[in-house]
N, C-alpha and C positions, 0 to 999 in steps of 0.2 A: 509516434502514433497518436491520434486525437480522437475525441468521441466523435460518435457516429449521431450529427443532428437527427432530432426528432423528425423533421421533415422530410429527409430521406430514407428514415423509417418510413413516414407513412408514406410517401411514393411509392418506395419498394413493396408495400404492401399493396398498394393498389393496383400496381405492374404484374404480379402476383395475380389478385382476381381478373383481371383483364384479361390474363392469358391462359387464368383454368382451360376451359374446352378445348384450347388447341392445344396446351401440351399435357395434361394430363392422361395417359388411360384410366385412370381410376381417380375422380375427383370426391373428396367427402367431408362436409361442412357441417359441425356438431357444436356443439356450447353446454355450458352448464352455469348455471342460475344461482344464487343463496340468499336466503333474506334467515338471518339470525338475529335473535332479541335477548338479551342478557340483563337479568335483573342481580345488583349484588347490594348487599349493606355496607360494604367498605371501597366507595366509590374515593378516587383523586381528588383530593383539594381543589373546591371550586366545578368540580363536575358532577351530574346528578348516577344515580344508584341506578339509571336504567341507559341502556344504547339501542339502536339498533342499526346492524350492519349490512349491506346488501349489494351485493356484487351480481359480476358476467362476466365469463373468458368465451367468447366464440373464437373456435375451432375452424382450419381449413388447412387438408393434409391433402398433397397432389401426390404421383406414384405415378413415375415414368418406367415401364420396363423395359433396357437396354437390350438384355438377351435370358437364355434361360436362366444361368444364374447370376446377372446382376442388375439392380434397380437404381433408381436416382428418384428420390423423392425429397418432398420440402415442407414444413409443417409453421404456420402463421397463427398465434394467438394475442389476443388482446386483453387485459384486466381490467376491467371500469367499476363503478359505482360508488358508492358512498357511507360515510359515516355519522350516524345520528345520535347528538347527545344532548341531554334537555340542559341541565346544569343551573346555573343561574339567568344565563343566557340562551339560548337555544344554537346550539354551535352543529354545522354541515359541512363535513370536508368531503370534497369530493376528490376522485382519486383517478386514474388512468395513464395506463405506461405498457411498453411491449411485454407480454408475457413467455413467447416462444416467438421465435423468427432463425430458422435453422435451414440449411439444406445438408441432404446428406447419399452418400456414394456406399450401398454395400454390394461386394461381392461374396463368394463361399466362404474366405478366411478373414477378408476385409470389411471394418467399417469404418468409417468417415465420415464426420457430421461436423460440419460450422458454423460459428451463431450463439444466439443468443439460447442456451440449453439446458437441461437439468445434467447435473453428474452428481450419481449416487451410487454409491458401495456399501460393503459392510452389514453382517450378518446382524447388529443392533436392532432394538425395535422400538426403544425411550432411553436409554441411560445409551448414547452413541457419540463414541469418543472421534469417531469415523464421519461425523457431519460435518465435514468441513465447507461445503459447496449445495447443503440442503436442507430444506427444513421442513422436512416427512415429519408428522406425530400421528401416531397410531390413535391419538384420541381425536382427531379430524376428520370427519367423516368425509370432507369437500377433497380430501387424498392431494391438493396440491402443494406444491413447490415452488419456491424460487428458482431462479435460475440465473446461470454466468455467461458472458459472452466469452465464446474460447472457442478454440480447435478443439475435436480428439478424438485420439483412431484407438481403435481394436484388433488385433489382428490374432486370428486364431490357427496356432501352431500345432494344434491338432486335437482331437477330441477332450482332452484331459488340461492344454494349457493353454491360456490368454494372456495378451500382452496389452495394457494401456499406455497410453502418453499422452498427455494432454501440454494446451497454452494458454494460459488464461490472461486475459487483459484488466488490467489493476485501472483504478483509478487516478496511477499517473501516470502522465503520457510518458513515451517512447519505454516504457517497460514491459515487460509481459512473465508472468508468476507459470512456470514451467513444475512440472512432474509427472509421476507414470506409475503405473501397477502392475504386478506380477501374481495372475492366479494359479491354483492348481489343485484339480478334481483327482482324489483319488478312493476308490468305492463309494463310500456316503459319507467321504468326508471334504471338505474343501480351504487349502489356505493360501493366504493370501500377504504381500507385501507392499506397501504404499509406503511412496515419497513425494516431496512435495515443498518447492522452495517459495513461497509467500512474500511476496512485497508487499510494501505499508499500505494496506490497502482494505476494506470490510470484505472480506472472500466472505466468513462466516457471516451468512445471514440470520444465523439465531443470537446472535450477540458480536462483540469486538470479535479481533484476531485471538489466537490462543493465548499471548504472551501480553504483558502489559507495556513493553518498551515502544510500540509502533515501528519499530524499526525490519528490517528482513529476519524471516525465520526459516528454517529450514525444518519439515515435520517426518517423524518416518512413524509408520505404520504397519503392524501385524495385526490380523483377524485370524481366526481357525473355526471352523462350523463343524459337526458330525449329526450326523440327521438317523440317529439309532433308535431304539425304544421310546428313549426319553433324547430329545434332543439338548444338545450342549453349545455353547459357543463363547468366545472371547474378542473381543477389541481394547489391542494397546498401542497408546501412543507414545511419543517422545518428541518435545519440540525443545527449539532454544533459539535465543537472539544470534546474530553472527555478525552484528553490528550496533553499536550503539557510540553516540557521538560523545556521550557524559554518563556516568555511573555505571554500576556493575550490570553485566548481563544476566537476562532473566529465563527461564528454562520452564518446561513442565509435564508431569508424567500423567499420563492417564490409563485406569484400566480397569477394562468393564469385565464381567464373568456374568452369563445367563443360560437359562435354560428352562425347558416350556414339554407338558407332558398331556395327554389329552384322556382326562379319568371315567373310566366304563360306568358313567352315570346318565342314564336317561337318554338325552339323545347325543351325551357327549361332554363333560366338563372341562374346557381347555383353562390349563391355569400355566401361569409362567411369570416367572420371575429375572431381577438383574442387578446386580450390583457394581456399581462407580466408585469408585477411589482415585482421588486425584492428590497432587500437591504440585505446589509452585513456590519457587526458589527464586528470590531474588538477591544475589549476594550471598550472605549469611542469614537472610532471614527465608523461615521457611512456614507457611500455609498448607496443613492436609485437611480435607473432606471425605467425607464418605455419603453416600447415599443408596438408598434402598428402595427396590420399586417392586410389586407385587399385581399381579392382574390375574381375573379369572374372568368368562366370557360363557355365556350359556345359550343356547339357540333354545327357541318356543316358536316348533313348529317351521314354515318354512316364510316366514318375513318377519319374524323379531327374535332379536337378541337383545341380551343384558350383558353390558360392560361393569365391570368394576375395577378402580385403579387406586392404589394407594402406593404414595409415596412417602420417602422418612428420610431426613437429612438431620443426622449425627450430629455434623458442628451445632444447626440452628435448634435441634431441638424440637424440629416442627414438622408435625403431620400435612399432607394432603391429599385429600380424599378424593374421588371425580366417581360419581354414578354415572351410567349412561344406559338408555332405551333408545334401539331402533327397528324401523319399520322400511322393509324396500319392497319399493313397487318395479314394476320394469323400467320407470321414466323418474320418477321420483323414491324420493329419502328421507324419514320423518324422524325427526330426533331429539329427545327431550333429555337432559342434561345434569345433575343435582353437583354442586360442589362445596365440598365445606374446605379452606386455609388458612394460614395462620393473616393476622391482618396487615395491613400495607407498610407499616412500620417495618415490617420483614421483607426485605425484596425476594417476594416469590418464585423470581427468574431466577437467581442464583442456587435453587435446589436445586434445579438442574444441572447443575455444570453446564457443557457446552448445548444442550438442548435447548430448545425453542417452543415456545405458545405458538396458537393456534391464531391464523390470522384475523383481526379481528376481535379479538375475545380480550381486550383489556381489562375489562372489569372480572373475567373468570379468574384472573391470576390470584388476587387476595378475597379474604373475607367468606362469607358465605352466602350464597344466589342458587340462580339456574339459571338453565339456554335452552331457546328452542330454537331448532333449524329446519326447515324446509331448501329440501337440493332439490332442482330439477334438472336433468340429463336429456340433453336431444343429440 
């Protein structure tokens, strides 16, 4: 198997608009816009205390209808723009690669999608052991994601259960990183099993693979949701090497517990919480973390809310704070940002565990700033 050149990307993409009006019945071509400005005191050696970042994904989703109930549609996105930093030097990197490039077959119990796509599970919502293939943060207002080139069907066995299976293409050739899920709804509650064998390859786009060997792992996964008074939820993992050419192999647990309650204040005070505990074994030696994440979120009226998110990680010792104000109009998204964390001496990403920053937001991770963002949606 080999990569798929750029240039046949963009053909096929242009093959694509060429042929909207004839095969589409329902053609619809949308984009979204960001210009973000990020001031911090704890900027990167050699780069200045302010950025600003400014992207576009246009959108174009075709929608062929076969019969009553099944469709074939195909969905084309693009990522461009660019990164500004004054520094010592005035540094511009400009950016652009396929964002979405998918087609996809559903019928009643069938779905079928291949391409370049998002795959996302998992009742998480910040501490998500379950990101293996995405990097959703609820403090992003721009809502997008990465995505993997793979197959993967859905196939639903009847109102209560679902089946996944996916094949993902690693970055080396003739291999392909294979697994599958198993859901199941029952009253308000729903659980779930994920597996998932990983080749040496960056699948996690919020950081490396789980394991530090680079070698194949093999991941399995349990989630459980209950969506009662106060809702509840869990994601655990368990990975390990199944090969390694020199020294001991390496393993790792993870498991998150959260839960989120909506308190009879005003027009509503949603607060919720999540806690991460992981460790990693290599050998005889062994690594635990913990971390703790708290959010509360208040609407004012009906276009602004207040975010607030505080994070706490045990080993490091160190707090992270994230204010957030937004403003939604029908078209646009107005959002002013306050973060205080520990300074860059502390790699900020590692609170996380397997989570991920916001794309963009280099300077948000340490020290303390703000961001403003401006989204526009057509």
């Amino acid at each position: 198997m080999t990569h798929w050149p750029y240039a046949g990307r963009f053909s096929l993409a242009v093959a694509i608009l060429s042929a909207a009006p004839a095969w589409g019945q329902l053609v619809d071509l949308k984009g979204q816009q960001w210009i973000i400005v990020t001031l911090s005191n704890d900027p990167a050696p050699g780069t200045a205390g302010h950025e600003e970042f400014i992207g576009y994904i246009p959108t174009l989703s075709l929608v062929h209808e076969l019969n009553r109930l099944s469709i074939l549609d195909l969905e084309w996105a693009y990522r461009g723009g660019m990164l500004i930093n004054g520094g010592s030097e005035r540094n511009v990197h400009w950016f652009g690669r396929q964002h979405r490039l998918w087609v996809r077959y559903a019928a009643e119990r069938l779905d079928l999608r291949l391409g370049l796509q998002k795959i996302a599970f998992g009742p998480g919502q910040l501490m998500r052991p379950l990101a293996w293939f995405d990097t959703f943060d609820l403090r992003d207002p721009t809502g997008q994601t990465e995505g993997v080139t793979a197959i993967r069907l859905q196939y639903f066995l009847g109102p209560r259960l679902v089946v996944w299976g996916w094949g993902i293409r690693p970055d080396v050739p003739d291999s392909l990183s294979v697994g599958g899920r198993v859901e199941y709804t029952f009253g308000a509650s729903e659980v779930a099993l994920t597996f998932h064998r990983h080749q040496p390859t960056r699948l996690d786009y919020t950081g490396p693979p789980l394991l530090f060997s680079g070698n194949k792992e093999e991941r399995y996964g349990l989630d459980l949701r209950w969506d009662g008074p106060i809702g509840l939820w869990t994601e655990m993992v368990s990975a390990r090497a199944v090969a390694a050419p020199v020294g001991p192999l390496d393993r790792m647990e993870l498991a998150m517990f959260g839960g989120d309650y909506t308190l009879p204040v005003g027009l509503g005070l949603y607060v919720m919480a999540e806690h991460l505990w992981s460790r990693i074994t290599i050998g005889d030696l062994q690594a635990v973390s913990q971390v703790s994440m708290a959010m509360a979120s208040y609407p004012f009226g009906m276009l602004d809310r207040l975010l607030l998110v505080v994070v706490y990680s045990r080993r490091q010792k160190s707090l992270y704070r994230f204010l957030q104000w937004q403003r939604t109009y029908d078209n646009f998204i107005l959002t002013l940002i306050g973060f205080v964390n520990p300074e860059r001496s502390i790699d900020a990403a590692t609170a996380f565990g397997a989570q991920g920053g916001v794309s963009g937001q280099s300077l948000a991770s340490a020290g303390r700033g703000m961001q403003f963002m401006i989204i526009y949606n057509h």
